[in-house]
LUMDODREN-603465 format. One record per atom (N, C-alpha, C): x, y, z; residue number from 1; atom name. Coordinates in pm, whole numbers, plus 50000, padded with zeros to 5 digits. Layout:
- X|Y|Z|NUM|CA
...
***
This chain:
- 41393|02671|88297|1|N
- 41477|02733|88397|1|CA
- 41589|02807|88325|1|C
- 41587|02940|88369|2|N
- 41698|03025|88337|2|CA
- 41786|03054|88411|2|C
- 41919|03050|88353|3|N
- 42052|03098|88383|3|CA
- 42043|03259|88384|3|C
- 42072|03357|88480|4|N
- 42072|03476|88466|4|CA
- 42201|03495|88474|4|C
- 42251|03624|88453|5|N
- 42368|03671|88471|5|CA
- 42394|03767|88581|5|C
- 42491|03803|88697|6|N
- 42490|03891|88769|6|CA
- 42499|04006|88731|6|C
- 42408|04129|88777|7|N
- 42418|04260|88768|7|CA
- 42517|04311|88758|7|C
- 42538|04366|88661|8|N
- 42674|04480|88660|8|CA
- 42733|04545|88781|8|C
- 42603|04575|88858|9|N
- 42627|04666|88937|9|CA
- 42723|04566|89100|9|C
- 42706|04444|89061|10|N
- 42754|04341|89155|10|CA
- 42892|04316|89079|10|C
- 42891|04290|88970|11|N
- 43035|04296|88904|11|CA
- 43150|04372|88940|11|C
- 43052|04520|88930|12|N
- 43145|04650|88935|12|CA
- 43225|04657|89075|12|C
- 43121|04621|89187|13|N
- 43157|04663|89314|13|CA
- 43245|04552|89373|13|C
- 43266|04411|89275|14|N
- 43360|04346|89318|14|CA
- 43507|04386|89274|14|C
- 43530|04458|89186|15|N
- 43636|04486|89116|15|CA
- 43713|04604|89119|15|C
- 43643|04727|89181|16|N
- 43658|04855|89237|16|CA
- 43717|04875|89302|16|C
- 43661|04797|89419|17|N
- 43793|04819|89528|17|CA
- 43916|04774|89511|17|C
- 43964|04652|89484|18|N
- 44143|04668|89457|18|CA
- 44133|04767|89356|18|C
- 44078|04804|89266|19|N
- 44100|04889|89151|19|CA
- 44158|04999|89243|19|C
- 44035|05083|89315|20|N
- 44069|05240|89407|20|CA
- 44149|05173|89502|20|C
- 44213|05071|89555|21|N
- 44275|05073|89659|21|CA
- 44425|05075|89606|21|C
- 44420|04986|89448|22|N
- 44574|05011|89403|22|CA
- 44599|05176|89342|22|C
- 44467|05253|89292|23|N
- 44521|05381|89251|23|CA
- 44549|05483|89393|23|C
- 44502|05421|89471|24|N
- 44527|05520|89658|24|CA
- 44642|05487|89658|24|C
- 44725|05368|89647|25|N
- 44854|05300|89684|25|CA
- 44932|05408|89603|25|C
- 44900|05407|89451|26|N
- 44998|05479|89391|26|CA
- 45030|05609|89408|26|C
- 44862|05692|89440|27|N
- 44866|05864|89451|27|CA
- 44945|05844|89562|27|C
- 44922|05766|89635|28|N
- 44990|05784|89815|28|CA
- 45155|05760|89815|28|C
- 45178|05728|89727|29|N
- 45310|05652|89727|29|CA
- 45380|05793|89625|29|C
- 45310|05795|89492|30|N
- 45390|05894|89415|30|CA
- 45406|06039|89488|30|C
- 45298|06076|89522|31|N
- 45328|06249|89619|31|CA
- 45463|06237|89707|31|C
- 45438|06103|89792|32|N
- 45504|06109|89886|32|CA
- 45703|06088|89834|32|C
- 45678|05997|89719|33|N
- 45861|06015|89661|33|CA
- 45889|06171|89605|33|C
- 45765|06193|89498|34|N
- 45793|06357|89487|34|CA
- 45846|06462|89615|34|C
- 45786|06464|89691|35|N
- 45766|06592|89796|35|CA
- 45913|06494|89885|35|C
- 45921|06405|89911|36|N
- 46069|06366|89957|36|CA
- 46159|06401|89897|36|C
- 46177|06335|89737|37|N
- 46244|06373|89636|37|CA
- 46304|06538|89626|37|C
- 46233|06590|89608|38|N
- 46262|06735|89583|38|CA
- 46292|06815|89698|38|C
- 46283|06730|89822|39|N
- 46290|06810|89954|39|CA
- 46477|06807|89983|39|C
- 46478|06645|89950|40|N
- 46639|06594|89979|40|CA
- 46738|06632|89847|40|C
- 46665|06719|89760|41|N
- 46781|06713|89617|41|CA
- 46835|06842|89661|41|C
- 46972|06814|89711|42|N
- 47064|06939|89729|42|CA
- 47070|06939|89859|42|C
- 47050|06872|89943|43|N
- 47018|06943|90053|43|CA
- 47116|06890|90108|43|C
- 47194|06912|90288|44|N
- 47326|06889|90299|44|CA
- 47420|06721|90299|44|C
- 47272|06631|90330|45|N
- 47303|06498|90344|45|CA
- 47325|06447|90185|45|C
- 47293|06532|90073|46|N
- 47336|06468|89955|46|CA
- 47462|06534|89928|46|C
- 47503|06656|90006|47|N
- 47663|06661|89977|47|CA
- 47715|06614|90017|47|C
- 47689|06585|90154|48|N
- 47792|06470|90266|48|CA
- 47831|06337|90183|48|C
- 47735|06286|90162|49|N
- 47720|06156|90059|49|CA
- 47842|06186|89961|49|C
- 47818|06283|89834|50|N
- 47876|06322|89737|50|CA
- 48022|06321|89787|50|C
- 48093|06405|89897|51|N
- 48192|06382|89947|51|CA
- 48256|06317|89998|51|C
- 48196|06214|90081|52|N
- 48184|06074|90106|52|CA
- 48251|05970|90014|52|C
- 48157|05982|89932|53|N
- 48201|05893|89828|53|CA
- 48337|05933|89737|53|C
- 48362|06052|89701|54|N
- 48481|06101|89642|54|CA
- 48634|06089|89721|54|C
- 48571|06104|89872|55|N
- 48683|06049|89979|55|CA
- 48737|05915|89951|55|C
- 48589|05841|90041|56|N
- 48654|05696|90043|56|CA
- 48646|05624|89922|56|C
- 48669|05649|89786|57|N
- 48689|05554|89634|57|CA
- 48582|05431|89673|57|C
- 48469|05489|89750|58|N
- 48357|05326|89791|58|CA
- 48238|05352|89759|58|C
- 48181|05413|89653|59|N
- 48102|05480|89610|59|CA
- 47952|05404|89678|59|C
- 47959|05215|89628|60|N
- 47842|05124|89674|60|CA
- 47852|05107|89825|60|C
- 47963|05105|89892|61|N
- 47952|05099|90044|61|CA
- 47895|05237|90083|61|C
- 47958|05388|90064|62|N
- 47852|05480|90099|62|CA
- 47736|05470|90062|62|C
- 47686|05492|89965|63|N
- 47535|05419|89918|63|CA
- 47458|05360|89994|63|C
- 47503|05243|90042|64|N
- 47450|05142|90124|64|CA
- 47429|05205|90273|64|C
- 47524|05304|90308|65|N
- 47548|05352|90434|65|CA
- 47458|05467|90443|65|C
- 47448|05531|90324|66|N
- 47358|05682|90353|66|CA
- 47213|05580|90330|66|C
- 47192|05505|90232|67|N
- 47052|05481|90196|67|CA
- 46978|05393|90316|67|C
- 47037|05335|90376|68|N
- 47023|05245|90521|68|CA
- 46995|05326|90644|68|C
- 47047|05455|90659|69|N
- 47022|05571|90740|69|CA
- 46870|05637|90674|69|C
- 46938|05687|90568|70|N
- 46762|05695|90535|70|CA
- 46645|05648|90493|70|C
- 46677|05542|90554|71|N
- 46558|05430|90545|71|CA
- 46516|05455|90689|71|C
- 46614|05431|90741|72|N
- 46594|05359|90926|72|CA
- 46507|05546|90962|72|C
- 46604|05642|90916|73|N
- 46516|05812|90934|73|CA
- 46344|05775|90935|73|C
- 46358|05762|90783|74|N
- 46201|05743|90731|74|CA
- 46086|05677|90780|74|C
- 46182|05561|90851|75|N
- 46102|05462|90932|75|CA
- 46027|05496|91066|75|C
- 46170|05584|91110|76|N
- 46128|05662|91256|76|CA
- 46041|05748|91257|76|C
- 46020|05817|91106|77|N
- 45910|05978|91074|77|CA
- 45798|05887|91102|77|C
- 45803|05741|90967|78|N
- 45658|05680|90989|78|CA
- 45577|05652|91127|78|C
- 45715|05580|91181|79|N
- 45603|05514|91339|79|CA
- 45545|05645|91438|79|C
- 45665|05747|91452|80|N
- 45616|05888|91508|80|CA
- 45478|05945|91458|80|C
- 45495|05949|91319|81|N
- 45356|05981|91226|81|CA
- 45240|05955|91307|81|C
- 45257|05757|91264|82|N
- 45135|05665|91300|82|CA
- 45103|05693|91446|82|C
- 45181|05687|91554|83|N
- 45141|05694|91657|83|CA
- 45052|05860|91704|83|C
- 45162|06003|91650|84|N
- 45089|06107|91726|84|CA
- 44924|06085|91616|84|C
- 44932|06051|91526|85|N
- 44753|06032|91413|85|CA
- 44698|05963|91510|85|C
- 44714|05897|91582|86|N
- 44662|05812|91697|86|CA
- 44572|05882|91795|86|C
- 44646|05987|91823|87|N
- 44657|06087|91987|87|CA
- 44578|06204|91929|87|C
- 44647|06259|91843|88|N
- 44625|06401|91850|88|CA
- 44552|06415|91658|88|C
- 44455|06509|91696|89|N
- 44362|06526|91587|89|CA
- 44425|06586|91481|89|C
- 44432|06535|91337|90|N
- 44467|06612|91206|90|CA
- 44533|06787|91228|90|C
- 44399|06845|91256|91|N
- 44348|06979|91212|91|CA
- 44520|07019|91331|91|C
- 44486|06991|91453|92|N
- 44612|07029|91549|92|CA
- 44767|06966|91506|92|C
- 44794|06867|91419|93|N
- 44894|06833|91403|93|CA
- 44953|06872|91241|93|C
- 44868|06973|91160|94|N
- 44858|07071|91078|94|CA
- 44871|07210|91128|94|C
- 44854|07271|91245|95|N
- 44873|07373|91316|95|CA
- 45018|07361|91374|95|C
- 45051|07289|91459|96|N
- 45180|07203|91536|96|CA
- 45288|07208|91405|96|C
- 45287|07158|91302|97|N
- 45348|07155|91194|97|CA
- 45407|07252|91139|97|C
- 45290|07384|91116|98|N
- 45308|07473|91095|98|CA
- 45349|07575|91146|98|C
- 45300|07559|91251|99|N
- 45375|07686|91375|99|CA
- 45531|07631|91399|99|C
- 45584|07472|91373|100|N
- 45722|07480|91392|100|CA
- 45819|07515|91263|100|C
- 45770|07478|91176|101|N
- 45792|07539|91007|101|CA
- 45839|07688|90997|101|C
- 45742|07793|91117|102|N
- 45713|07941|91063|102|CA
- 45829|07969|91214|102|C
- 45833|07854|91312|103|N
- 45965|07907|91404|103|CA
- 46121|07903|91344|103|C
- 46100|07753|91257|104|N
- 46236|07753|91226|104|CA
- 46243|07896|91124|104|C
- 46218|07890|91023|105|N
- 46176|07998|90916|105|CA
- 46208|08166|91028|105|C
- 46170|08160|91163|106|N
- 46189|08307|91221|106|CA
- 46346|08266|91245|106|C
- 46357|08223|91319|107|N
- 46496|08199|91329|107|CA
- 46628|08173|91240|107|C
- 46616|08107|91101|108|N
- 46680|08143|91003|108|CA
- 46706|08293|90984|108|C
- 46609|08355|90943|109|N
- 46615|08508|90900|109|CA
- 46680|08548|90995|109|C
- 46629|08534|91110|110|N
- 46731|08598|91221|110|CA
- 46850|08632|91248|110|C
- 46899|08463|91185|111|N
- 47030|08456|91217|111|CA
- 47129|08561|91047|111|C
- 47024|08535|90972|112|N
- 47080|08580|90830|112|CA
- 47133|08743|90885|112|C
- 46955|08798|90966|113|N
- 46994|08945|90918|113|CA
- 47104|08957|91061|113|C
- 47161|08896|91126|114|N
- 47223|08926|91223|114|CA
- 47409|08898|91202|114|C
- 47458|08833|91079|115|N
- 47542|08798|91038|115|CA
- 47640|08911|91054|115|C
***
């Protein structure tokens, strides 16, 4: 009587998935600090902050106060997210997105060339 060994191919497919599920975690996670990251650097809530803090000499209490807001923000984008992915199909909430992107975008200029 022989001892066999399990197929590789049974090995592999036990080990894969957390494997691809922790590299999904990370692609999903790194885009998403990038494209946040670079969205919020400069933008007016990091001057508010900046001034904020130079005001009140409380540098860790603002901190705590802006980063707690934009948490609780982020939280609200997520559940909004999760729920319209629910309702309304990709392809239309990529259209929806975009058509409000290209309104704000008309209306900026607007106001520029009307100054």
């Amino acid at each position: 009587m022989s001892i066999s060994s399990p197929a590789p191919e049974s090995v592999t497919s036990k080990v894969s998935p957390p494997a691809a599920s922790r590299a999904a975690f990370w692609r999903v996670f790194g885009s998403t600090f990038v494209t946040i990251f670079l969205a919020e650097l400069g933008d007016k809530t990091q001057v508010t902050t900046l001034l904020m803090s130079a005001q009140s000499q409380a540098p860790w209490i603002v901190f705590l106060g802006a980063g707690t807001a934009l948490v609780t923000t982020s939280l609200i984008g997520v559940l909004l997210g999760q729920w319209l992915a629910r309702r309304v199909a990709p392809a239309t909430l990529d259209t929806a997105a975009g058509a409000m992107l290209l309104g704000i975008t008309v209306c900026l200029l607007w106001d520029i060339a009307h100054l």
